[in-house]
N, C-alpha and C positions, 0 to 999 in steps of 0.2 A: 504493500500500500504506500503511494507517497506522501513523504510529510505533510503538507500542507492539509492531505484530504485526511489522514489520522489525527492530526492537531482536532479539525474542524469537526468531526467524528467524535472524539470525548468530548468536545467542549459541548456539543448540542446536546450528548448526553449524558453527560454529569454534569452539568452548567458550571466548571471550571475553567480558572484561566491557564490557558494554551503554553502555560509554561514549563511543566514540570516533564521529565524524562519520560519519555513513552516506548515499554517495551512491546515489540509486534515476533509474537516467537509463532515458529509455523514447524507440526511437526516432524515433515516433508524435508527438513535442515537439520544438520546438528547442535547449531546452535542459534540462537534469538540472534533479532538485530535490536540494533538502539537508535532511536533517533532523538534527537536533542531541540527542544523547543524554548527558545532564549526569555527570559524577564524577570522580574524583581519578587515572582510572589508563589513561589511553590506551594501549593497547598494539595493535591491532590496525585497518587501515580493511577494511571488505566494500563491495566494488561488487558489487552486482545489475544486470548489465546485460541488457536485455530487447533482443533484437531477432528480426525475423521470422523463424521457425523452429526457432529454439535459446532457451538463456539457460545463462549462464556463472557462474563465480564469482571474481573477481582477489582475491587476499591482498594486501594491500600494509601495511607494516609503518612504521608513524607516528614521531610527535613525537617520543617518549624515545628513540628508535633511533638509533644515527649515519648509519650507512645507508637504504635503499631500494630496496625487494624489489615487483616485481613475481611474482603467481603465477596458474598457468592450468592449472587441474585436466583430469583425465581427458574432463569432457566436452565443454571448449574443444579438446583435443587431438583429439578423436577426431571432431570437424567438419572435416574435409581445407581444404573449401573455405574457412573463416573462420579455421584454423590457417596455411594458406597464405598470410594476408594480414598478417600480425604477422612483425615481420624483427626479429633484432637487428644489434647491432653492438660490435664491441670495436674499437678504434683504439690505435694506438701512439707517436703525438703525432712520425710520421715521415714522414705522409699516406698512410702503410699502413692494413690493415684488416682484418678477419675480418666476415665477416656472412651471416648465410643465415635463415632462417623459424624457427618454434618448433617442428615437428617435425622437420629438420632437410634437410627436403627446398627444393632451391636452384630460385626460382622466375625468377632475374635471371642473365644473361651475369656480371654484379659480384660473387653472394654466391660465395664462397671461404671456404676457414679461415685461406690468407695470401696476400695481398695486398701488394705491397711495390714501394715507393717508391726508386727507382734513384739517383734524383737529387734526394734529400726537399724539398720536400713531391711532387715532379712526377716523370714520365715511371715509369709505375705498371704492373705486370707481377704475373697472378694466376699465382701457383706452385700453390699445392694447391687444387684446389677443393672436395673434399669426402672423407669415409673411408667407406667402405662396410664395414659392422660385423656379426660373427654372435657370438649368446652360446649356447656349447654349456652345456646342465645335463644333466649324466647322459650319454644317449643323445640329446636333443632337441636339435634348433637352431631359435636363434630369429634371422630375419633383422629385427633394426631399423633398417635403415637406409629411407629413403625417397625412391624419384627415379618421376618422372613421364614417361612415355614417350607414344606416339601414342596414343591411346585406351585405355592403362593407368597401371595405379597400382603397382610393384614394385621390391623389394619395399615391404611395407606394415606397416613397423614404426612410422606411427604408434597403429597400434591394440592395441599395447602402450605407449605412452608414456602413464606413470599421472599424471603431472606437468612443467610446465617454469617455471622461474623465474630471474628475473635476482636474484642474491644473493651480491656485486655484481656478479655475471658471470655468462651462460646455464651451467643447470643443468636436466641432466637425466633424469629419474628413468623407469624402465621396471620393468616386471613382464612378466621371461620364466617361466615355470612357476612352480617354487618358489622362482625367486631374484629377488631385488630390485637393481638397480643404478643408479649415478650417474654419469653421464657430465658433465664440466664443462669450460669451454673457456675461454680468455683470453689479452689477448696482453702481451706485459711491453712497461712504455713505455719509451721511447728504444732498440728494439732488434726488429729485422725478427724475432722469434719469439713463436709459438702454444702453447702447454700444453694438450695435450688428455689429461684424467685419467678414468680408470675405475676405481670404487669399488663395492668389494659392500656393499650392505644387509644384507641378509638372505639366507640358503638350506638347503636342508636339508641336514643334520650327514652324506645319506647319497649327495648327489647332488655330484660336484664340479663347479666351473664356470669353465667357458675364454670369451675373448673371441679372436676370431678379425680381424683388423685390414686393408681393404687400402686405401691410399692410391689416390687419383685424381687424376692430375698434370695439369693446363693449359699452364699457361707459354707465358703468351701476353698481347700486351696487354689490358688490362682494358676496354678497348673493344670487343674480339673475339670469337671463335668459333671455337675448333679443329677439326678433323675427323682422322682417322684418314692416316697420312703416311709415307713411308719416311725422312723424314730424321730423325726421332727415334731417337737412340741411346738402347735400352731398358737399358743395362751399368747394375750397382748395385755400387758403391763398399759393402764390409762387413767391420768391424770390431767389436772387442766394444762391445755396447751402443749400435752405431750402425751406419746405413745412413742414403747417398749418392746421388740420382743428379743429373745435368746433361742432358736430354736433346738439349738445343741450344747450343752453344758460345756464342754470343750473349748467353746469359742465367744468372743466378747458379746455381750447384750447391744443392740442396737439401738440409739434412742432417736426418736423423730420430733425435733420440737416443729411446732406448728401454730398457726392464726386459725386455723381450719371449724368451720360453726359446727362441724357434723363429723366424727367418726364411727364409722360402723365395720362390723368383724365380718370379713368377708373370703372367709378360707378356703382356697382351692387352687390348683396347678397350673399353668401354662403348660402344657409338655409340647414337648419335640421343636424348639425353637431351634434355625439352623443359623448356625454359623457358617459362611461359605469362605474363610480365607483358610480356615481351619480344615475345611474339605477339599481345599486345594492346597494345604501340607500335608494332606494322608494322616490328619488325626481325626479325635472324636469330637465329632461338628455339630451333635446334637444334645438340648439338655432342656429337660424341665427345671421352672421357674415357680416359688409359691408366691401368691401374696395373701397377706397376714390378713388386712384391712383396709378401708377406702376413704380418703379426703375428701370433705367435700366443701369446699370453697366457693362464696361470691365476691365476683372482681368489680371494684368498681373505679373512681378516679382517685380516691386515696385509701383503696384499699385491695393490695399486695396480696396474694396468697404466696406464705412464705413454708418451706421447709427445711429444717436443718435437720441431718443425718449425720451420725455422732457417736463415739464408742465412750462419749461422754454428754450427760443430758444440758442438751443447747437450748435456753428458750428462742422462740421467735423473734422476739425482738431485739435479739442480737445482731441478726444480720444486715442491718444498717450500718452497724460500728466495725463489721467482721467486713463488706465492700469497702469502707472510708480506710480501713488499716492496709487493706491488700491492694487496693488500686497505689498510695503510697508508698509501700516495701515497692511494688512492681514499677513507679518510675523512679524511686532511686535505685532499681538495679537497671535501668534504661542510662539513668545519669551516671554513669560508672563508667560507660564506651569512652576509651580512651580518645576516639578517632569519631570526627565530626561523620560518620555516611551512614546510610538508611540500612545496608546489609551491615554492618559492624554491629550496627542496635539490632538487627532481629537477631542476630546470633548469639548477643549478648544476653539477650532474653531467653532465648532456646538452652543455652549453659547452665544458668540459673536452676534450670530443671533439673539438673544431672548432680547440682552439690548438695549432698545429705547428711544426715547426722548419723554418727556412728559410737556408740557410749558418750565420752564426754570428747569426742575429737570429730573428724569429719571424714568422709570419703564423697566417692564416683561411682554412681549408678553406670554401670556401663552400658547400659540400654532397656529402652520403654518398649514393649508392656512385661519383658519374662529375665532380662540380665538382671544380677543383683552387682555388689560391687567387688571387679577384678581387679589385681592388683597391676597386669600387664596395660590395662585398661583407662586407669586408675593416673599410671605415672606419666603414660603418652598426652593423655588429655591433660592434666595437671597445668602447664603452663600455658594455654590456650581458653582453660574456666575459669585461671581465677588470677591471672596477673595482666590481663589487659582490659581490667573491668571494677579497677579497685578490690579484688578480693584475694588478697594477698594475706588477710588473716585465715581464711579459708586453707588456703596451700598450705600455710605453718601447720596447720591444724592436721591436712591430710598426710603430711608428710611425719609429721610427730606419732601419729597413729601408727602406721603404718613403718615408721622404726620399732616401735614395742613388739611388733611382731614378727620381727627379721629372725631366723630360727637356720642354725648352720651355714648361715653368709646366705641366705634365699628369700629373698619375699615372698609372702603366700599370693600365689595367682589365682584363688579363689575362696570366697567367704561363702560355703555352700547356702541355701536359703531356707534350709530347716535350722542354720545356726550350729551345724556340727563344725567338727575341728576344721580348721585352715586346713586348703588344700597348696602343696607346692610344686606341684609339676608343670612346672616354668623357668626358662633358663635367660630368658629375657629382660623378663618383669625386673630383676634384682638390677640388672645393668639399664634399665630404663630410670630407677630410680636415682641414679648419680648426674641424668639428664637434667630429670627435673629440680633437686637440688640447686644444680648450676645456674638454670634459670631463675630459680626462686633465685636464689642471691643475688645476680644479676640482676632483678629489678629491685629487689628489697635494702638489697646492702644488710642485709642482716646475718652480719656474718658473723655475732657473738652467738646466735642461735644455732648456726651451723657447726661450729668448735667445740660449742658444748654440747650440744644433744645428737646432730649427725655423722660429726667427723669420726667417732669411733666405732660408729654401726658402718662407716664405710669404709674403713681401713680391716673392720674385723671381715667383710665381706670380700674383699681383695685378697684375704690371708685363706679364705675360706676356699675360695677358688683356684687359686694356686695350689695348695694341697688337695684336694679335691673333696666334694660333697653329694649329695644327693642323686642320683641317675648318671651315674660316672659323670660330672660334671667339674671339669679341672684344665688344670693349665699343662700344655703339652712341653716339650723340653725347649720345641723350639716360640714359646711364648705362643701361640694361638690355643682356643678355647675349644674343649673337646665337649660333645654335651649329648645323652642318648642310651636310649635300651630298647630291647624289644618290646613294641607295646605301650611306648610312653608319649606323648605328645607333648614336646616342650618350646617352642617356637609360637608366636602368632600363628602360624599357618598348623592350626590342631582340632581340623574335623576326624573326628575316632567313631565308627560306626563297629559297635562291637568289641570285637579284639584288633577291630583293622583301623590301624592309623592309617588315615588317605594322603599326608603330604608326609611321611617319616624324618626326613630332614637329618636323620642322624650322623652325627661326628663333627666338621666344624661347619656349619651355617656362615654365609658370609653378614650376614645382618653383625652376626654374634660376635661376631670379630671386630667391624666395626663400631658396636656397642662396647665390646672391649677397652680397644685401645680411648675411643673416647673416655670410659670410666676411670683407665689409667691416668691421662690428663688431664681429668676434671681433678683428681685426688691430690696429682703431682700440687696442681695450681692453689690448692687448700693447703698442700703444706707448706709450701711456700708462704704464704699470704701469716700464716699461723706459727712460721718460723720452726716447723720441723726437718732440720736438715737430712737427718737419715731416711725418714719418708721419702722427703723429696727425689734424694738418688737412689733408692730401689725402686719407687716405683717408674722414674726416668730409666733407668736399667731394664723393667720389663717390655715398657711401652715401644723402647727401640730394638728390641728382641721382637716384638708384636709386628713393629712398620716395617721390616724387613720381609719377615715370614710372609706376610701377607702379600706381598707385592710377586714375593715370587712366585707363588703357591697358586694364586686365584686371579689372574690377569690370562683372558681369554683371548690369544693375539685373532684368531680365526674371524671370531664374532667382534672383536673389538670393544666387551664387555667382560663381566665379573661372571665367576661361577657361580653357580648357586649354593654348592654346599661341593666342598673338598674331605673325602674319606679314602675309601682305597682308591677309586678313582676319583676324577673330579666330575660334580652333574652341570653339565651345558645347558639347562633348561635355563630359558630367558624369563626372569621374575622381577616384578620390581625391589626386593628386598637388597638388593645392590645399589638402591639410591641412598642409601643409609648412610655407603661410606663416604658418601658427598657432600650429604644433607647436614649429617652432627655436626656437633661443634670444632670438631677436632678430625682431621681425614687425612689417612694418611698415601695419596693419592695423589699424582702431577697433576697440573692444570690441563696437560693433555689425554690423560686416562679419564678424570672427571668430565672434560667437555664430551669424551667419544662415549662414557656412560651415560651421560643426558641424554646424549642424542641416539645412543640405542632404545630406550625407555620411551622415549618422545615417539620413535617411531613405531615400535613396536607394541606398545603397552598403553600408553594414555587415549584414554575415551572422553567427551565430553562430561563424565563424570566420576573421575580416579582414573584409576591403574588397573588395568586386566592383572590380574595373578598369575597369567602365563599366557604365552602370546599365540594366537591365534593358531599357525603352524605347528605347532606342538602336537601328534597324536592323540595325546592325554588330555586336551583342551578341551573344556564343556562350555559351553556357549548361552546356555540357560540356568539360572538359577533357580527351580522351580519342583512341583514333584511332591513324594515323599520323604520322609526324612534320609534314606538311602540316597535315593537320587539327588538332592538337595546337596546333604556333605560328599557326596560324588565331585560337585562343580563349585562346594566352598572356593575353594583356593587353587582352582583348577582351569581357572579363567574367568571367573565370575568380579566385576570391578568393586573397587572398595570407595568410599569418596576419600576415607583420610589419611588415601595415601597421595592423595592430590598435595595434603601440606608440604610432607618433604623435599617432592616432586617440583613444588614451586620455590623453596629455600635451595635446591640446588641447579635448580633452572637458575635462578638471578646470581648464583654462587658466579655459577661460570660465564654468565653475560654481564651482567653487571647489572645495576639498576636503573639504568637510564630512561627517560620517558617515554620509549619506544617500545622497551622491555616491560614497562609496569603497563605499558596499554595493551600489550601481547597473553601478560597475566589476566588480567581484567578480564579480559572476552575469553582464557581460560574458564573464569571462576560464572560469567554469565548463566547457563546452563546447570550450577548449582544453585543460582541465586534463585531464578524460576521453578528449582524445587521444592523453595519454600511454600509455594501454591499450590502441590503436589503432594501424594499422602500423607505424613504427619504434619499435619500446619505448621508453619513457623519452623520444622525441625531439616534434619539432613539422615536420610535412612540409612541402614547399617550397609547394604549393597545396592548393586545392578546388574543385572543380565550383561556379561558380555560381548551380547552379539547387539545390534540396535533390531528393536526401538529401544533397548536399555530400559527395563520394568524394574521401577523400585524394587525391593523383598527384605527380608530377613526381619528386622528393628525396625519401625517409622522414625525411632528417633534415638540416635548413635549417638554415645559421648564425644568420642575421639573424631567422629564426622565434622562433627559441632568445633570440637576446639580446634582441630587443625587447620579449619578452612581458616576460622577467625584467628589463631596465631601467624599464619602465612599471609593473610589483611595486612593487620599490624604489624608486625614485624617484618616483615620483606618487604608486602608494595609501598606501604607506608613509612616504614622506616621507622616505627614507635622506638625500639630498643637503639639504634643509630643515633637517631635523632637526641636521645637522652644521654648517649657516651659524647655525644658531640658536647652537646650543654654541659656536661661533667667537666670536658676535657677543658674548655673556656673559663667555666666557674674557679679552674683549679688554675688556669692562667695568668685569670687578673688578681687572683688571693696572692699568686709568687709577685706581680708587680709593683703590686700593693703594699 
């Protein structure tokens, strides 16, 4: 479309002024264009997004805003199938949740309205999973609610939903006859409760209008599937403005405060509700739903039907105080983006989601609706959630944690989600942690916290390694990292189906090397700094023990790249885990081995969204992400793209070119094609994969930690320059103090 007729195109139909960026993404291309429409008053972005059969329109509300609103009119909503594939999410920073689709029909065993975390951030139990809603006007009912059954759609209130928008929290707007109404939903942080509010718009002056309310109880783990049971006690606990139940002794009491004129005990099952993403991962797609009892609310101009859902008793009129506190928390974590742009703040919002409480410290969900928090997970995202957003007591926090539990020089690379013991079969996660460290100090300058609390967990971890520990996991004679057993999966790349590991990786991984020698001179650079001389020269002694070995060992003259893993022989598979040795902080690589690795990577491996896991040629290449659970971890890491290996990819893209504004406009139109998948299944988020092969189908997570922080670390940090720009200022401030 050309500009002039696009300009003139949103303004007629969003009565804005013709100034703000207009993305026109087609998707026939792989990646969007941009057109730029010049003037003094941004207020409004239009996405035109074109795809086969439809075309939509997102509102999304720019620059001058403190917020960020996504919106998806009537005739996004009234597409079932392409409404069905847009999920949100509210979190509660307790590793609880809320999340279900834009019409508000639940296509995953996961989406719930609450979600709640037993034992924060782990051992997670869905309480409510959805309300099933009628709006009487006059004599009419209008059923909006929406669930999907065996070869039906009932009922099919999305074909009354005139709108839905995240503003900052899922909103949603219906047209029953003459009345207009808003349903909004959100969960307050640090506390296992949901607000779910209904608001009249409009109606006529002669029709009155009641909402009719009935809760649908789960309560069951979030890995699960209920069905219809006698051991459910349907009794409901009622008192004024509230109702009770507990159906299983087991599991917390649910409490519903309410404004509600009328409850009545209305017990009986929904069964065979289908989940259809769940029938396209080959799990158990179906489950009966009870509800206990039924709301019944009149809405008028000042008067709300309000419900709180609560593993502690909420009244209603609380959630006037429980919207004013969280619409607050939510634009000071918008006021925290370091960097003045519209994608820096959605990311920064989407992060927020991912830092949770964990005892009296903090971690990293590593992914909504089913990861709990990984340690490999954990440390990658680390400097991407919470140092270019002011949350740099958050990192202390994650990182202090997560020293308490360093066990034989190894990080635990997973906190199971019943809350049993650390699991450590990871040989990464531990050398991920000396990254994030680095960073942390690098922007904090807190380097009396580093001396005292980490420098000894990380020197004990260097000692650990060297002599060796956990799944032969040790330093070989000539300094490289030996790591592996039959049956163990220890690398990022760890789909295990069974007894069968799919990417084995064993002996030395080149990631792991690279993480290495970086771990060596982050350690060197701490002792130094901390005036430990002997440190310094051994751990200088191993690290050039390391740059040699390496160079000789894993430099592919044929392919003009890295191997992937060096054992008895070496493996020639082209993977991106070789941009690692470019990307760290520390590489021990020419400018001409790094530039001819980019440029293998580049051509081989990046998609408009990440990095294939193996490049297309490869026999072993699976091109779909999709299936059973079999076939699924078949094409985990077997070509299926990741987005957050786009971060590294872009730190060592600019490594070797430089950052010049040619390079940062090259990056840009990189990252375009992730930025439009924030209007794309999980709202606001960045999903854990993609197919492969194009059209590239989101899967796995709608919404990835390490998606999240990388893209927004490789923002800031590379195209932006945040951490540059700050050594710059340092280096100035420390210039005119000496002239001075």
């Amino acid at each position: 479309m050309p500009k002039g007729i696009c300009l003139l195109f949103c303004s007629a139909v969003l009565r804005i002024y013709p100034v703000a960026p207009v993305f026109l993404e087609d998707r026939h291309t792989e990646r969007p264009q941009i057109y730029e429409g010049k003037g003094i008053r941004p207020v409004h972005l239009s996405v035109v997004h074109r795809s086969i059969g439809f075309s939509e329109r997102i509102v999304r509300t720019l620059i001058r805003h403190p917020m960020v609103m996504i919106q998806f009119e009537k005739d996004s909503c009234g597409d079932l199938g392409d409404a069905l594939s847009r999920e949100w999410l509210e979190t509660n920073g307790l590793g609880g949740f809320a999340s279900s689709t834009i019409v508000g029909a639940n296509t995953r065993r996961y989406h719930s309205l609450l979600t709640v975390a037993r034992n924060p951030p782990v051992d997670r139990v869905a309480l409510l999973s959805k309300l099933e809603e009628t709006v009487i006007v006059g004599d009419e009912r209008f059923e909006i609610s929406t669930n999907e059954y065996e070869g039906a759609i009932h009922p099919r209130g999305f074909t009354m939903l005139e709108s839905f928008r995240l503003d900052p929290f899922p909103v949603f707007t219906y047209v029953c006859g003459t009345a207009q109404i808003e349903k909004s939903v959100f969960m307050v942080h640090d506390a296992n409760t949901t607000v779910i509010e209904y608001r009249l718009l409009q109606s006529s002056p002669k029709s009155s209008v009641e909402v009719e309310v009935r809760p649908l109880i789960a309560f069951r783990d979030h890995h699960s599937t209920t069905y219809e049971n006698s051991a459910l006690d349907p009794a409901v606990r009622r008192e004024a403005g509230m109702a009770s139940v507990a159906p299983y002794a087991s599991l917390p009491r649910l409490h519903f405060g309410h404004n509600a004129l009328q409850v009545d005990d209305a017990g009986y099952w929904y069964k065979n509700i289908l989940y259809r993403v769940e029938r396209e991962r080959g799990l158990d797609d179906k489950e009966d739903l009870f509800s206990p009892f039924v709301m019944k609310f009149v809405l008028g101009n000042r008067n709300n039907a309000v419900i709180i859902a609560s593993t502690e008793p909420q009244k209603a009129a609380l959630a006037g105080k429980f919207r004013e506190q969280e619409i607050k928390r939510r634009k000071g974590v918008v006021a925290g983006a370091l960097v003045d742009d519209d994608f820096v703040r959605s990311l920064t919002v989407a992060a927020d989601q991912f830092l949770v409480r964990r005892g009296d410290g903090f971690t990293v969900i590593a992914g909504y609706p089913w990861f709990t928090d990984w340690g490999r997970d954990t440390m990658i995202s680390l400097p991407g959630l919470t140092l270019f957003n002011g949350r740099a007591d958050v990192a202390k926090g994650i990182l202090r944690t997560f020293a308490k539990h360093v066990d034989q020089g190894m990080l635990p690379n997973r906190f199971p989600d019943a809350g049993e013991a650390p699991e450590f079969n990871t040989v990464d996660a531990t050398l991920w942690f000396f990254e994030a460290v680095r960073a942390y100090a690098a922007a904090t300058k807190d380097y009396g916290f580093v001396s005292e609390t980490l420098y000894p967990v990380l020197s004990d971890i260097v000692d650990w390694h060297v002599r060796g520990t956990r799944y032969h996991i040790r330093m070989m004679d000539d300094g490289l990292l030996n790591a592996g057993e039959p049956g163990v999966q220890l690398t990022w790349m760890d789909a295990k189906v069974g007894d069968w590991v799919v990417t084995p990786r064993m002996g030395m991984p080149v990631e792991i090397q690279a993480l290495w020698f970086n771990a060596l001179k982050i350690i060197e650079e701490f002792a130094i700094r901390f005036g430990r001389a002997d440190d310094q020269n051994r751990f200088d002694s191993i690290s050039k023990l390391v740059h040699g070995s390496f160079n000789r060992q894993f430099w592919n003259e044929q392919a003009q790249c890295l191997y992937d893993v060096v054992d008895d022989a070496p493996d020639a598979s082209i993977r991106p885990n070789q941009i690692f040795a470019v990307s760290l902080s520390h590489s021990m690589l020419s400018p001409e081995r790094a530039r001819a690795i980019v440029d293998a990577v580049e051509r081989e491996l990046l998609t408009a969204y990440g990095l294939r896991t193996l490049n297309r040629d490869d026999p072993s290449y699976h091109g779909r992400y999709q299936g059973d659970p079999l076939t699924r971890d078949s094409a985990y890491h077997q070509g299926t793209v990741w987005p957050w290996l786009i971060g590294p990819f872009i730190t060592a893209y600019m490594k070797v070119h430089g950052s010049g504004a040619e390079v940062r406009a090259r990056v840009m139109q990189m990252l375009k094609p992730m930025r439009a998948h924030l209007w794309e299944a999980g709202l606001d988020q960045i999903s854990e994969v993609f197919d492969g092969d194009p059209p590239q189908r989101a899967g796995g997570c709608f919404a990835q930690a390490w998606s999240v922080a990388e893209v927004l670390r490789a923002l800031c940090e590379d195209v932006y320059g945040v951490r540059r720009k700050q050594a710059e200022a340092d280096r100035s401030a420390k210039s005119r103090k000496r002239k001075s």
